[in-house]
Legacy VTK file of the C-alpha trace (Angstrom):
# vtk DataFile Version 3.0
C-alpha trace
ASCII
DATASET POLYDATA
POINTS 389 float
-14.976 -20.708 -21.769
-17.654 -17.908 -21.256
-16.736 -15.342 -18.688
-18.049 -14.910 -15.739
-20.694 -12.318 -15.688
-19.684 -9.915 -13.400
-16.542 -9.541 -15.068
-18.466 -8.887 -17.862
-20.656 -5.810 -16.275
-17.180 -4.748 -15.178
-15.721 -4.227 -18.254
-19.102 -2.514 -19.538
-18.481 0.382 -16.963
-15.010 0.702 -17.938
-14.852 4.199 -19.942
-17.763 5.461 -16.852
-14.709 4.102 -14.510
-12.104 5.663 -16.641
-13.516 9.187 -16.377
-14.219 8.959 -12.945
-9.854 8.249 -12.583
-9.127 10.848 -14.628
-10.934 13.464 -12.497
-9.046 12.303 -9.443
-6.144 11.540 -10.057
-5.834 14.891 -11.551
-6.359 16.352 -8.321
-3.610 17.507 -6.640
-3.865 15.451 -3.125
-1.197 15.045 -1.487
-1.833 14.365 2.292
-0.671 17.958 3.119
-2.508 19.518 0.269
-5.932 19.865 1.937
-7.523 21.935 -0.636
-7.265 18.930 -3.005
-8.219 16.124 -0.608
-11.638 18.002 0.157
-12.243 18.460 -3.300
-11.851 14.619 -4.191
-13.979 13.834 -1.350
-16.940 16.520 -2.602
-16.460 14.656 -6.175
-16.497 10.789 -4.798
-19.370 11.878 -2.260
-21.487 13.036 -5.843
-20.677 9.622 -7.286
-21.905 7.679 -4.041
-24.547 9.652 -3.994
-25.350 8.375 -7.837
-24.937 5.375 -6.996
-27.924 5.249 -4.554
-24.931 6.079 -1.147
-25.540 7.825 1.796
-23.024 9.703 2.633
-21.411 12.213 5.284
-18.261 14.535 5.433
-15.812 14.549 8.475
-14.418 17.478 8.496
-10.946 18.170 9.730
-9.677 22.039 9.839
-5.844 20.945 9.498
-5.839 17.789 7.195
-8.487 16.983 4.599
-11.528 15.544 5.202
-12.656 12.192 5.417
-15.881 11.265 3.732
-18.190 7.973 4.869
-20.928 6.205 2.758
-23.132 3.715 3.824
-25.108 1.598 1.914
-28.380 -0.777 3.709
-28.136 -3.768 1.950
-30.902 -6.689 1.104
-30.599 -8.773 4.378
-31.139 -7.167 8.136
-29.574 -10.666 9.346
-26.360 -10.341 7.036
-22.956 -9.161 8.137
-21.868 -5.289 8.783
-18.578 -4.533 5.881
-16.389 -2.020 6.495
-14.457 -0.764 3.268
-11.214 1.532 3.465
-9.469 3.680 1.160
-7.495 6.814 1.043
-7.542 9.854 -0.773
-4.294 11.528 0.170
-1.062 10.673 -2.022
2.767 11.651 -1.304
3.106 13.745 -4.086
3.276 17.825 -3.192
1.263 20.704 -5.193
2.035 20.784 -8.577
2.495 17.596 -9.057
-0.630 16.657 -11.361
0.132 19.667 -14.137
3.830 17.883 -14.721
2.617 14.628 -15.348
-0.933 14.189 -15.618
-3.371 11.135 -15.887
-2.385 9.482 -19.379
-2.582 6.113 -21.314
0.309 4.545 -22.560
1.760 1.120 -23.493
5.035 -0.226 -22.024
6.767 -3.473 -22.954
3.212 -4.156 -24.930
1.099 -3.801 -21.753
-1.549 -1.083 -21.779
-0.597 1.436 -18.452
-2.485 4.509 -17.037
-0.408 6.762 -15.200
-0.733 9.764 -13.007
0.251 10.956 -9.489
-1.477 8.372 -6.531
-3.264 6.527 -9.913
-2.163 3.154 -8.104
-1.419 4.485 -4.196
-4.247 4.393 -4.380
-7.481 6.322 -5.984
-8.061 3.376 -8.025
-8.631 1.407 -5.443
-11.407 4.020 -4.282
-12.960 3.639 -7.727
-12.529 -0.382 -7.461
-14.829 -0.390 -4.879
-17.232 2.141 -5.453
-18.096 0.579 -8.959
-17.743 -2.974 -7.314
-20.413 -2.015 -5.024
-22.557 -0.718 -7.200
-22.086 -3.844 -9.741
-23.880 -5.547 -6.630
-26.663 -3.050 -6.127
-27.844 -2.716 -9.326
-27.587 -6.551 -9.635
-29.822 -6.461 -6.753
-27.329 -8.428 -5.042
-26.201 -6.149 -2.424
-26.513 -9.303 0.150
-25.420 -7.754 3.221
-26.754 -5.824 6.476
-24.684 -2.680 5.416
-21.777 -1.601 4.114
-19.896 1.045 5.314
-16.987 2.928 3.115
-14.690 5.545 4.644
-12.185 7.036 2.438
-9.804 8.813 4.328
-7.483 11.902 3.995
-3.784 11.185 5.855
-2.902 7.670 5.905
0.500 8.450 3.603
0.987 9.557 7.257
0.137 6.935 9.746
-3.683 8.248 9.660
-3.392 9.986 12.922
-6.354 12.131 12.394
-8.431 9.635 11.049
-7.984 6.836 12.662
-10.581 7.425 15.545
-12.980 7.426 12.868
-11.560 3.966 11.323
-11.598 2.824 14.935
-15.164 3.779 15.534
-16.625 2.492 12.099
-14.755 -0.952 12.512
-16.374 -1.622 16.247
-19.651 -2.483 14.161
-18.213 -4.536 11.388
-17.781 -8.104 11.047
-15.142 -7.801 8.278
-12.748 -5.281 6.493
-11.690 -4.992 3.117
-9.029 -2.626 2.295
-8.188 -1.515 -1.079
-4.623 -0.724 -1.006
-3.141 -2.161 -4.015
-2.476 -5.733 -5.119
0.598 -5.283 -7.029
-0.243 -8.683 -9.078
-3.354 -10.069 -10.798
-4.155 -12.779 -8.439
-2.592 -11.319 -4.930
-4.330 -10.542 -1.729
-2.673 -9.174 1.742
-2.693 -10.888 5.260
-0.401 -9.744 6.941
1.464 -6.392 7.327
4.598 -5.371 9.532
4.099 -2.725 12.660
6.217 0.340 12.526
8.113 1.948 15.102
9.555 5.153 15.271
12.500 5.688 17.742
15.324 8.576 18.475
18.357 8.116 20.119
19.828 11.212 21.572
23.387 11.888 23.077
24.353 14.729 25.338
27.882 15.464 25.678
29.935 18.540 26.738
30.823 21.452 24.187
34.183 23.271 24.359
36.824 25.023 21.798
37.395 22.496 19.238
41.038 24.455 18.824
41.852 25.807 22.141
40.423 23.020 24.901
39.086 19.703 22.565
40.427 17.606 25.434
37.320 18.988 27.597
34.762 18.452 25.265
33.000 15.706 24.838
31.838 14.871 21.293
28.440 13.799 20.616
28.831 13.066 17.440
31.237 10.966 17.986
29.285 8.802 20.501
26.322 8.761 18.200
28.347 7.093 15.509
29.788 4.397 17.699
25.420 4.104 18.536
24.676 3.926 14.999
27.091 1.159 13.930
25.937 -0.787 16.788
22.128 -0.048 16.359
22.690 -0.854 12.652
23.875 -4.375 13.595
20.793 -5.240 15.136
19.521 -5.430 11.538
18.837 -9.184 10.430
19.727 -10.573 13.507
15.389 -10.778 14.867
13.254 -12.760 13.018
10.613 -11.020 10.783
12.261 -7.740 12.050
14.191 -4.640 10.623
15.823 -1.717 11.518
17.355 1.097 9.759
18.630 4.130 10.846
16.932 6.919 8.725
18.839 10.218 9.929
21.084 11.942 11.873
21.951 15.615 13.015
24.541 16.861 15.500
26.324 20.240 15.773
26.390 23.591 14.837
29.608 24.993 13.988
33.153 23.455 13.071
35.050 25.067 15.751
32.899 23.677 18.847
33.037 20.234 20.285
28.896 19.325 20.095
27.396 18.764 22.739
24.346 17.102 21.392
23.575 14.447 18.347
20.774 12.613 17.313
19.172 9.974 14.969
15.944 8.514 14.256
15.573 4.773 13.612
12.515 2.999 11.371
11.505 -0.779 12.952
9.330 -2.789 11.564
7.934 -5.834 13.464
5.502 -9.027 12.324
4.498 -9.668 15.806
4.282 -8.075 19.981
7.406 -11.287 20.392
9.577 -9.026 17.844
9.107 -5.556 19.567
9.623 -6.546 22.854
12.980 -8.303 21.115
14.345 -5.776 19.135
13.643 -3.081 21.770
15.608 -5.175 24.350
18.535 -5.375 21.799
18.338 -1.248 21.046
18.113 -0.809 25.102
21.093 -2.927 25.555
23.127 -0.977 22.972
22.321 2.196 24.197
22.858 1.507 27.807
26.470 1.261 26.984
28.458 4.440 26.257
32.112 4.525 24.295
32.905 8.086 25.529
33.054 8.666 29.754
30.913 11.743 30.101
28.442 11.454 27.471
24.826 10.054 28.245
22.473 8.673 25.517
18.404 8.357 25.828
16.412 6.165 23.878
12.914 6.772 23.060
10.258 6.300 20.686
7.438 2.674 20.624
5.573 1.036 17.915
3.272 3.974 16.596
1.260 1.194 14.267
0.413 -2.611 15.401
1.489 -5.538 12.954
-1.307 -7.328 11.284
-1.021 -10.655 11.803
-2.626 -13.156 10.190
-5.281 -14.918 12.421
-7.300 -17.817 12.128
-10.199 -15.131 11.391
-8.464 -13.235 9.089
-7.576 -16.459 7.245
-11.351 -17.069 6.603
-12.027 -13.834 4.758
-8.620 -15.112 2.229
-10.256 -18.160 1.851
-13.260 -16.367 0.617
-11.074 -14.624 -1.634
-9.664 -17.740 -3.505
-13.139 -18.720 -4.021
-14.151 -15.305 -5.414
-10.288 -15.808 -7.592
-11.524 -19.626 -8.471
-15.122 -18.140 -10.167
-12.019 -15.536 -12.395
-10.120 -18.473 -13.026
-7.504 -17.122 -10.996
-5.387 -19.064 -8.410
-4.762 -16.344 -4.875
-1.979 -15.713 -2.758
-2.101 -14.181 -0.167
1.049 -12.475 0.455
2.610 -10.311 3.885
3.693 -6.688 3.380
6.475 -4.773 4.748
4.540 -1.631 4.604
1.570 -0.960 6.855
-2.019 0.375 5.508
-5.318 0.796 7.932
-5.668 -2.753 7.866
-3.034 -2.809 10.382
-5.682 -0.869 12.629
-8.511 -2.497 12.058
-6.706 -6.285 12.548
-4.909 -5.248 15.760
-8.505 -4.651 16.957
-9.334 -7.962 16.254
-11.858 -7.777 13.305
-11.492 -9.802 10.099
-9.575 -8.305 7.889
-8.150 -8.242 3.999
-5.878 -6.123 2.757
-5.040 -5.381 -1.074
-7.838 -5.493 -3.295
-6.964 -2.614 -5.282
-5.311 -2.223 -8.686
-2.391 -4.086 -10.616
0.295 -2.160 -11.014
4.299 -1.067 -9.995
5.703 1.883 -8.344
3.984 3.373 -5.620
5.185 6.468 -4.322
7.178 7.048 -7.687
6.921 9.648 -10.406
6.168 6.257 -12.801
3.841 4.540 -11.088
1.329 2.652 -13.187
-1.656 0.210 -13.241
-2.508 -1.949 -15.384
-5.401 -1.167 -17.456
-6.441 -4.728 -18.681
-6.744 -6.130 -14.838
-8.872 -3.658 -13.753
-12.311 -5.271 -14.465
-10.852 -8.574 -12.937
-9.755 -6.704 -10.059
-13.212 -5.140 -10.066
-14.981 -8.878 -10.483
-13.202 -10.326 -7.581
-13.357 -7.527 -4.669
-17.094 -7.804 -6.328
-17.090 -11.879 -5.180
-15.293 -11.471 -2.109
-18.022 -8.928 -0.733
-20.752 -11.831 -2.242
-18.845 -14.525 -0.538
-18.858 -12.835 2.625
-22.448 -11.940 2.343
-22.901 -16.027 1.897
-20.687 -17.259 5.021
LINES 1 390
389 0 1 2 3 4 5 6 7 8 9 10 11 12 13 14 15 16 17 18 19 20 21 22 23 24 25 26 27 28 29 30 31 32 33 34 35 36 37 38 39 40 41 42 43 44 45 46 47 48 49 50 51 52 53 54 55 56 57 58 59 60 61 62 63 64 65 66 67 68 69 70 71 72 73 74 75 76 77 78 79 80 81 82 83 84 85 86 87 88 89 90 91 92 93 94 95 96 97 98 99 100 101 102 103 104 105 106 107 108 109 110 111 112 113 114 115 116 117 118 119 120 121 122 123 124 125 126 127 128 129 130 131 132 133 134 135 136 137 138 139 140 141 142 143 144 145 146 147 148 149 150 151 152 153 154 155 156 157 158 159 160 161 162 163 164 165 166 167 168 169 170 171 172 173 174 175 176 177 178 179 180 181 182 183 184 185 186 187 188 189 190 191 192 193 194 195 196 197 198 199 200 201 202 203 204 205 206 207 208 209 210 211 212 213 214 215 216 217 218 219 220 221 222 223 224 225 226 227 228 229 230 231 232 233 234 235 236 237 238 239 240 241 242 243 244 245 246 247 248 249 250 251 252 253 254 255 256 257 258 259 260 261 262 263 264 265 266 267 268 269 270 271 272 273 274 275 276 277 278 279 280 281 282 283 284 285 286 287 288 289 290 291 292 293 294 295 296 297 298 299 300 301 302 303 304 305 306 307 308 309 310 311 312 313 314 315 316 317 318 319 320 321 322 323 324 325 326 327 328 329 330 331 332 333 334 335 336 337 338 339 340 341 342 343 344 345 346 347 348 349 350 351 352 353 354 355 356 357 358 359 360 361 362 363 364 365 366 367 368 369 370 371 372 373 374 375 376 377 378 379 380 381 382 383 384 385 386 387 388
């Protein structure tokens, strides 16, 4: 059967999309590595710019900055697309000259690896070239499209989310290209995160001398953290682990003061206010008389849930997949991304369009070379499809 032709025009620009990985990925840009970021952002804002973008910096004086490019597309009547991506990685400094972008084989599958190859700069690349696949096709369908790669989601995207919240009040659908993981997956759904600390003052005194008048924090806390722990798997479409915990400062003294800090992770506002109820009522119960114990902490990022709006721009995705000969699913994620920003505000939107591939956040993560046009073809179709609802 003859391919479809955009899948075809992606596999043309394949060594141009090649070269244009290489350079990035081996840029040192991890989210604290600012010098890096900004200098992947100068380099993608050139190849926008190429490819007929207009673009502007937002610059940030502690993280990197975040670079926007707009394109005006064929039809003033046609929807307003809002595109995410980041540039930031978890990797430190120094990370790039011990293992830089290669291409390999493994288990007979061609691989390119790198530091943040899948996590995500080629999902930047996926749709920058998809994009301009359309334009030069003259199929750019679409009031405007609007594409901000930012520099500090690895880190919740504190600084830059104003500037995701501002650009997705004038679209009618996002499309973020975190990555797919498989061929023929999408993402609907992604859990909330929640960051809480539970802290326990007791009373110091001589752990030799006069332990009986101390009261041990420590102790307390771990009586909290088997309890906390419990909570675990008892919610629906919840979790909760207890990440670390710190308490004293020398051997000989009874401490006075412990603490932990707890990861949740919620699929909807019912699961919060549930597993918050369940940490309050385990904290408001001490096992030592004369210790207290404060909880604090919320959900820092909203769950994106699917929606009956949401659910539209997937279904435009299995048509794009059906034109590929490729059956979707759309899958949920316990990780978050910006999508979960954009969906809590209620717009439309997709998550994991990016690149095939394993191991995020690990010194062998991979992609998959041979997917990449595919992957290319269909964020290509789902940004045609949504031109055509």
């Amino acid at each position: 059967m003859q391919k479809h032709q955009t899948l075809v025009r992606a596999e043309q620009i394949m060594d141009h999309f090649l070269a244009d990985l290489k350079t990035i990925v081996n840029i040192d840009s991890g989210t604290f590595t600012k010098a890096g970021i900004d200098c992947v952002a100068e380099y993608l804002q050139q190849r926008f710019h190429d490819f007929g973008f207009t673009t502007e910096i937002d610059y940030q004086q502690e993280r990197g900055n975040n670079l926007v490019a707009t394109y005006t597309g064929n039809d003033p009547h046609g929807p307003h697309i809002l595109v995410l991506g980041h540039m930031d990685t978890v990797f430190p400094a120094g990370e790039v000259k011990r293992r830089p972008f290669a291409l390999s084989e493994r288990d007979g599958m061609r691989i390119v690896t790198g530091p943040g190859i899948l996590d995500m700069k080629s999902g930047l690349l996926i749709g920058m070239y998809g994009l301009h696949l359309l334009i030069t096709a003259s199929q750019a369908n679409y009031q405007r499209i609007t594409f901000v790669c930012n520099s500090d989601e690895e880190i919740g995207s504190y600084n830059s989310r104003p500037l995701i919240q501002q650009m997705a009040q004038q679209a009618d659908a996002v499309i973020v290209l975190e990555p797919g993981r498989i061929i023929n997956a999408v993402v609907s759904s992604r859990r909330g995160i929640g960051n809480y600390t539970i802290e326990v003052h007791g009373i110091s005194s001589h752990a030799g001398v006069e332990p009986q008048k101390g009261r041990n924090a420590i102790l307390e806390l771990a009586h909290q953290v088997v309890a906390l722990q419990a909570i675990n798997g008892t919610i629906a479409d919840t979790t909760l682990n207890v990440g670390t915990i710190r308490g004293g400062e020398r051997t000989n003294i009874v401490p006075d003061y412990a603490c932990c800090q707890i990861d949740v992770r919620v699929s909807s506002p019912a699961g919060t206010e549930a597993i918050e109820a369940a940490m309050r009522k385990v904290t408001a119960q001490n096992m030592l008389e004369g210790t207290k114990i404060v909880l604090s902490g919320s959900i820092r990022t909203q769950p994106f849930e699917r929606t009956e709006r949401s659910a539209q721009l997937v279904q435009l995705a299995k048509l794009a997949g059906q034109e590929l000969e490729l059956e979707i699913e759309d899958v949920g994620s316990g990780g978050a991304s910006d999508a979960n920003t954009t969906a809590a505000m209620g717009i439309p939107t997709i998550d994991g369009l990016g690149a095939c591939g394993s191991l995020a956040h690990n010194p062998n993560e991979y992609i998959e070379l041979d997917s990449l046009p595919i992957r290319i073809a269909l964020f290509t179709g789902l940004v045609e499809h949504i031109g055509l609802a």
